[in-house]
C-alpha positions in Angstrom: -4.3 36.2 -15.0 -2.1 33.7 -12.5 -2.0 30.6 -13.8 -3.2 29.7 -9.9 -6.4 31.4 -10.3 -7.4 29.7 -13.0 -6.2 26.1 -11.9 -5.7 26.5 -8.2 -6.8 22.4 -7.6 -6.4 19.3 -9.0 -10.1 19.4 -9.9 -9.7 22.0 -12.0 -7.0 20.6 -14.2 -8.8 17.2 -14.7 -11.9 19.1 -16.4 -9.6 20.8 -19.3 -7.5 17.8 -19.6 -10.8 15.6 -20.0 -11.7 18.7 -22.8 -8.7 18.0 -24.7 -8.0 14.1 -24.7 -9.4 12.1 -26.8 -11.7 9.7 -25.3 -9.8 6.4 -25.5 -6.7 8.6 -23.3 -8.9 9.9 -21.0 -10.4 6.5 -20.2 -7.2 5.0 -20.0 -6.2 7.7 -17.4 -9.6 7.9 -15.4 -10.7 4.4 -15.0 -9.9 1.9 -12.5 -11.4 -2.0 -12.5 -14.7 -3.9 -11.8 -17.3 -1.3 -10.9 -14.5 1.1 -9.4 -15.2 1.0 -5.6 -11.4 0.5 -4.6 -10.9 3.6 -6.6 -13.7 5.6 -4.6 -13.0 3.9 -1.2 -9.2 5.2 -1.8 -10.9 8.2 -2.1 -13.2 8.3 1.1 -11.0 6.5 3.6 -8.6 9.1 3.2 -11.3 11.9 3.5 -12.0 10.3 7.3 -8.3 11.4 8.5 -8.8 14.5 10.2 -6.7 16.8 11.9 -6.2 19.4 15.0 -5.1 22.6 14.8 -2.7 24.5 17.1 -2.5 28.3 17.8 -0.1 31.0 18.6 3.0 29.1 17.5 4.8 32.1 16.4 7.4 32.9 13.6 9.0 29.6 11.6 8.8 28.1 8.1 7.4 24.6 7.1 10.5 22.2 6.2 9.4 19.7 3.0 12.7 18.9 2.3 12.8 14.8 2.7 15.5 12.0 3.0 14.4 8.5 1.2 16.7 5.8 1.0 20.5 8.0 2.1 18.8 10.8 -1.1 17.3 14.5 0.2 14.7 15.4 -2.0 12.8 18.9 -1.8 9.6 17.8 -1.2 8.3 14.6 0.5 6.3 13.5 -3.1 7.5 12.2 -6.7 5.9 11.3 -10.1 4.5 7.2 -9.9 5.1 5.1 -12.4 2.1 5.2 -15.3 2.3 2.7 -18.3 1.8 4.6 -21.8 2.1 7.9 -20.4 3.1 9.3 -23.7 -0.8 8.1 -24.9 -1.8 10.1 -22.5 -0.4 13.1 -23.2 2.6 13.4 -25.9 6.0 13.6 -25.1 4.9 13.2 -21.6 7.7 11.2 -20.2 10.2 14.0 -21.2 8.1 16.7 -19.7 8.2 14.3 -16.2 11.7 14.2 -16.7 12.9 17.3 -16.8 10.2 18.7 -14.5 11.6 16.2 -11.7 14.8 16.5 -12.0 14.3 20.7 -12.0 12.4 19.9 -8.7 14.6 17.5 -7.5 12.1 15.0 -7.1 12.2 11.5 -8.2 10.3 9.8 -11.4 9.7 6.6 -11.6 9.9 5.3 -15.4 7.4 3.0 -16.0 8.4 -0.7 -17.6 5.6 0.1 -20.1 6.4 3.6 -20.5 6.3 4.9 -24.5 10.7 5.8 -24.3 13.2 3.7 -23.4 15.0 4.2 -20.3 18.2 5.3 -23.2 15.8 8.5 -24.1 15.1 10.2 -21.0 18.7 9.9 -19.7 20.2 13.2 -20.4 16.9 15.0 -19.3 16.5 13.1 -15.4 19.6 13.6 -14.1 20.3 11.5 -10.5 16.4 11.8 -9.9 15.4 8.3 -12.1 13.8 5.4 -10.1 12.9 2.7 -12.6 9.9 0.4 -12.7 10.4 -3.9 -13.4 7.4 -5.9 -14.1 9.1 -9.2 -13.8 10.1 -10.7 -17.3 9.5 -14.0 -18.1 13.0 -14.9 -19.3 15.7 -14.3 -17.3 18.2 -12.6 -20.0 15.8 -10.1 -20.6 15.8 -9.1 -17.2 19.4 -8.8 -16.7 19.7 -6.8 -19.8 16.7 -4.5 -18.9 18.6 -4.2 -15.4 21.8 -2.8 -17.2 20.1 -0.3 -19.8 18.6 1.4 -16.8 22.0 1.5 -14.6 23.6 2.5 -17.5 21.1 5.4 -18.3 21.4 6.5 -14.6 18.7 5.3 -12.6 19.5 3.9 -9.5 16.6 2.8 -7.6 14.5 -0.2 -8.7 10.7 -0.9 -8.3 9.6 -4.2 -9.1 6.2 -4.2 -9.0 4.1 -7.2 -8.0 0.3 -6.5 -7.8 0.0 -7.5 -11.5 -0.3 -11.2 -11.5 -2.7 -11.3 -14.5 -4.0 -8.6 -16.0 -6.9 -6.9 -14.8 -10.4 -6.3 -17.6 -10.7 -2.5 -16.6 -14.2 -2.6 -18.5 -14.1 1.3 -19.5 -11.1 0.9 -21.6 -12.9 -2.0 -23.0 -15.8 -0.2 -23.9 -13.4 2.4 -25.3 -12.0 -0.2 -27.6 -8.8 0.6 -26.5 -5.2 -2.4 -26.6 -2.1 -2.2 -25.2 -0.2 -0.7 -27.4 -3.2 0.6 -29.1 -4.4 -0.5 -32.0 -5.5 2.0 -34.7 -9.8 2.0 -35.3 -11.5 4.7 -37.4 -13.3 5.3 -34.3 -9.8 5.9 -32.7 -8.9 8.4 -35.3 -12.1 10.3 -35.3 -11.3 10.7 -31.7 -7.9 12.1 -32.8 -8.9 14.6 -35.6 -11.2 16.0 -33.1 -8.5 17.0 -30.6 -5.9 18.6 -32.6 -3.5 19.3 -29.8 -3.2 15.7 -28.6 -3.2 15.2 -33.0 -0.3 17.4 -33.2 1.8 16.4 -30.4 1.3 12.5 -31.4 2.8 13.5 -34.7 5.7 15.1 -33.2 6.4 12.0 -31.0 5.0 9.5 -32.9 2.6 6.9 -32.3 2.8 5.4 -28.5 4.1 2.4 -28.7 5.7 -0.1 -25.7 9.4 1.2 -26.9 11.1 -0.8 -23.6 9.0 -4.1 -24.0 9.2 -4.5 -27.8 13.1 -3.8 -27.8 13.0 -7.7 -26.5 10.3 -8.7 -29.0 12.6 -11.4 -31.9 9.7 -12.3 -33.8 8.5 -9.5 -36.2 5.2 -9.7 -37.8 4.2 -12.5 -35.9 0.2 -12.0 -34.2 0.8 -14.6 -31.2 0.5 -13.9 -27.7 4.3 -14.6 -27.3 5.2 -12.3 -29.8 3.5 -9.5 -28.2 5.6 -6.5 -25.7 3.4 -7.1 -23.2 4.1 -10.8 -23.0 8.3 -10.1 -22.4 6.8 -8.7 -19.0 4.0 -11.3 -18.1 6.8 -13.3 -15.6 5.3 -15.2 -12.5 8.3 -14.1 -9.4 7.9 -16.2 -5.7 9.6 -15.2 -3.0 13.3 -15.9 -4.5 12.8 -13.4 -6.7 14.4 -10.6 -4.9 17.6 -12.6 -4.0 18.2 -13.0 -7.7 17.7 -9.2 -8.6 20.0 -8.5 -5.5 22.7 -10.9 -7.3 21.9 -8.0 -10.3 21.1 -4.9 -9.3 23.6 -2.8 -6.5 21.2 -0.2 -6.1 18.2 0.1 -3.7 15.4 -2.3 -4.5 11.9 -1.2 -3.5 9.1 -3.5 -3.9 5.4 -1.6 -5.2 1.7 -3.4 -4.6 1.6 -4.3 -1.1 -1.6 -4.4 0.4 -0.6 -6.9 3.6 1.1 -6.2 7.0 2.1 -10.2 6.9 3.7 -9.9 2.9 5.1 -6.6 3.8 7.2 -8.0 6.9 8.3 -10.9 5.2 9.6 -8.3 2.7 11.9 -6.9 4.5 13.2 -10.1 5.8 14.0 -11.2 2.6 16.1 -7.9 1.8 13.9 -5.1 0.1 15.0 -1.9 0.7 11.6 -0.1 0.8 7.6 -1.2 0.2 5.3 0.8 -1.7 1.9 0.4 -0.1 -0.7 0.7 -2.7 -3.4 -1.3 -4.5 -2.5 0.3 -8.3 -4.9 2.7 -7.4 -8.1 0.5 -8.1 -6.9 -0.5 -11.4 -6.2 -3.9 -10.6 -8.3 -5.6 -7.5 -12.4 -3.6 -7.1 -12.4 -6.1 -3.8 -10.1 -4.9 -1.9 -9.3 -2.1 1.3 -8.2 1.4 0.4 -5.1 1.6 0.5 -4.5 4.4 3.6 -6.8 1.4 5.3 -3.9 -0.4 4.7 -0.8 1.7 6.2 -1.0 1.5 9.4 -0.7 -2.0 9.9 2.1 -2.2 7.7 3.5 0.3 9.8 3.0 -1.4 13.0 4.1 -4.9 11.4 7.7 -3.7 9.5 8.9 -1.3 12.9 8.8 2.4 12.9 12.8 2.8 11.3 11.9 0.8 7.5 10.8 2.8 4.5 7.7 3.0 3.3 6.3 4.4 0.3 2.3 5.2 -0.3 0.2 6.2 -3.2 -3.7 5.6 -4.6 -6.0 8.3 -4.5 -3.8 10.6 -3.7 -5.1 14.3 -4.8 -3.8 17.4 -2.3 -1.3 18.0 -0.3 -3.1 17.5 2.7 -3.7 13.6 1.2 0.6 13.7 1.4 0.2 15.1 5.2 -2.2 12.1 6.2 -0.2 9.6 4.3 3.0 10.6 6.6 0.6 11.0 9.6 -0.5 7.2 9.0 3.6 5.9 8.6 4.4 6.6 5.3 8.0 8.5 4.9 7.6 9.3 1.0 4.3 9.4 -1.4 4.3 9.3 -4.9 1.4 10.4 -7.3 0.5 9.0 -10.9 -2.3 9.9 -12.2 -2.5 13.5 -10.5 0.4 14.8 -12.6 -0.9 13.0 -16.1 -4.2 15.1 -15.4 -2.0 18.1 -15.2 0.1 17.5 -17.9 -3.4 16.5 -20.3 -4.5 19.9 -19.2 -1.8 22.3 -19.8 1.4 20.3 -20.9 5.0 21.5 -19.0 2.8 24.3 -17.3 0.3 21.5 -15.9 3.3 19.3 -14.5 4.5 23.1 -12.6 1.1 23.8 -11.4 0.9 19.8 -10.1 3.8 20.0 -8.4 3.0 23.4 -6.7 -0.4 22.7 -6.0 1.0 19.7 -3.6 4.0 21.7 -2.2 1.5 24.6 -1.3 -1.2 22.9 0.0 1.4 20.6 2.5 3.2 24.3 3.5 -0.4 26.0 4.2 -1.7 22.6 6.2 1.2 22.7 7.8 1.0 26.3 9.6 -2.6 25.2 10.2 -1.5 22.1 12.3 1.2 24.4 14.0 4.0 22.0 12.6 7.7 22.6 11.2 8.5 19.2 10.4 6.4 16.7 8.4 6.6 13.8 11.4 4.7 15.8 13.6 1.9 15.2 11.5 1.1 12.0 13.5 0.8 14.0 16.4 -1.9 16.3 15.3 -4.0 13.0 14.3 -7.5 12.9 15.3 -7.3 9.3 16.5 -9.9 7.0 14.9 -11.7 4.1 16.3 
């Protein structure tokens, strides 16, 4: 049977990759912060975007293919960055890798990823944007800067929605640390999924590979000794003058949830924002994030680049994202669901799930060209 029948929607794939993580992975993945209403109202806010169709257009094919920052891409959508993805499903990273750069799509490494920016090189090709949570010590920085120009990524995202982090009370309950620590409860939980077992033993155990690179003092159980710490910086506004004085490729700057921050933005030099609110995992009080776009829009011009993700799940959530102002949309933790459920095969499905769904919408909107998605809005009060 087609793979399609069997998994023909993102739903599908997040009930087998629920069956075959264990529970402290799939919690990890799933859950958000606080009682997880930013999560759902990313969810519902973009189900109130509604289109128009249009008839009779005749014979023509839907163009996906997408400029971003000077680089065509095949399809206006990439892989977000998602800490620890190798917890969630092993060697995940590597299967992202080599997916996106077959697709010519871009993945974004995550600063907390479990490889180094060194191990995915030779399988990303030019397709590597990579993540920066700001370190607190300025060498480290510049060093992390050159092992990921030097490994071929040319696009930076410093992320900035992370000023402390957030309690995300399932993985609590869970029992679940950054890196994980090992519990008999986590290794029950392991014995009893023997695929995730096996492919952890192939990889070996997930650990903050990037991070701990900068950790000097082995053994020691402080806070400052910890990976996580090397990342915990505090960046103003000068910030992005003194990665411009490091870094000659694009800057984009990810977690922005405010017309006034993301104008300033752009007067201080970023190259792109990334409107999105960490898809609920960080702030339960705030707007969905597609509540959030079209002010940005109206407050940064029509001409500046703007990325969107968070609670992103179809193609047609891609078609109201560019609809809204968005020129690009990446996805996180649709693609970890895939890759949970059926490994290499899941991230394929993923990525042809979306690229369907935006060519089918499209022939129902009576469009060629994904900007004329804003004129097929159903405008909203």
């Amino acid at each position: 049977m087609n793979i399609d029948d069997i998994y023909p929607s993102l739903n599908d794939l997040k009930k087998r990759a629920k069956q075959r993580l264990p529970f402290f992975a799939w919690e990890y993945l799933d859950s958000a912060t606080g009682v997880e209403d930013q999560k759902t109202r990313n969810r519902i806010e973009l189900d109130k975007i509604l289109f128009e169709t249009r008839i009779l257009r005749g014979e023509y094919t839907p163009n996906q293919e997408t400029t971003f920052l000077g680089k065509t891409y095949s399809h206006p959508f990439g892989v977000a960055p998602v800490g620890m993805s190798g917890m969630i499903w092993p060697g995940a990273e590597y299967i992202l890798a080599r997916g996106c750069a077959d697709a010519k799509i871009p993945y974004c490494l995550s600063a907390v990823a479990t490889v180094t920016p060194e191990m995915i090189s030779s399988s990303i090709g030019d397709m590597g944007w990579m993540q920066l949570y700001p370190p607190t010590d300025p060498n480290v920085r510049r060093d992390m800067l050159r092992r990921a120009k030097d490994a071929g990524f040319h696009t930076l995202v410093l992320t900035v929605d992370v000023p402390a982090p957030s309690r995300r009370e399932r993985q609590r309950r869970a029992q679940l640390t950054i890196p994980p620590r090992i519990t008999p409860k986590m290794l029950w939980e392991t014995a009893t999924h023997p695929s995730w077992a096996l492919g952890t033993a192939r990889y070996g155990q997930p650990r903050l590979r990037f991070a701990e690179s900068y950790v000097k003092v082995k053994g020691n159980t402080s806070s400052t000794a910890h990976p996580g710490y090397i990342i915990r910086g505090k960046p103003d506004w000068n910030y992005l003058s003194e990665l411009r004085d490091e870094w000659d490729g694009h800057i984009i700057v990810k977690g922005v949830t405010s017309a006034h921050d993301a104008s300033k933005l752009k007067d201080v030099g970023a190259d792109a924002v990334w409107v999105s609110n960490h898809s609920g995992r960080q702030f339960d009080g705030g707007q969905s994030s597609i509540e959030t776009l079209p002010g940005i829009r109206k407050a940064v011009g029509d001409s500046f680049p703007l990325i969107f993700d968070s609670g992103v799940e179809g193609g047609l959530d891609i078609l109201r994202a560019i609809a809204l102002g968005a020129n690009f949309v990446m996805l996180g933790r649709a693609f970890h669901y895939a890759l949970a459920a059926l490994g290499k095969k899941g991230f394929e499905q993923m990525a042809f799930i979306l690229s369907d769904d935006i060519n089918t919408n499209m022939y129902q909107m009576g469009i060629e060209e994904l900007s004329q998605s804003s004129d097929r809005i159903i405008k909203r009060d």
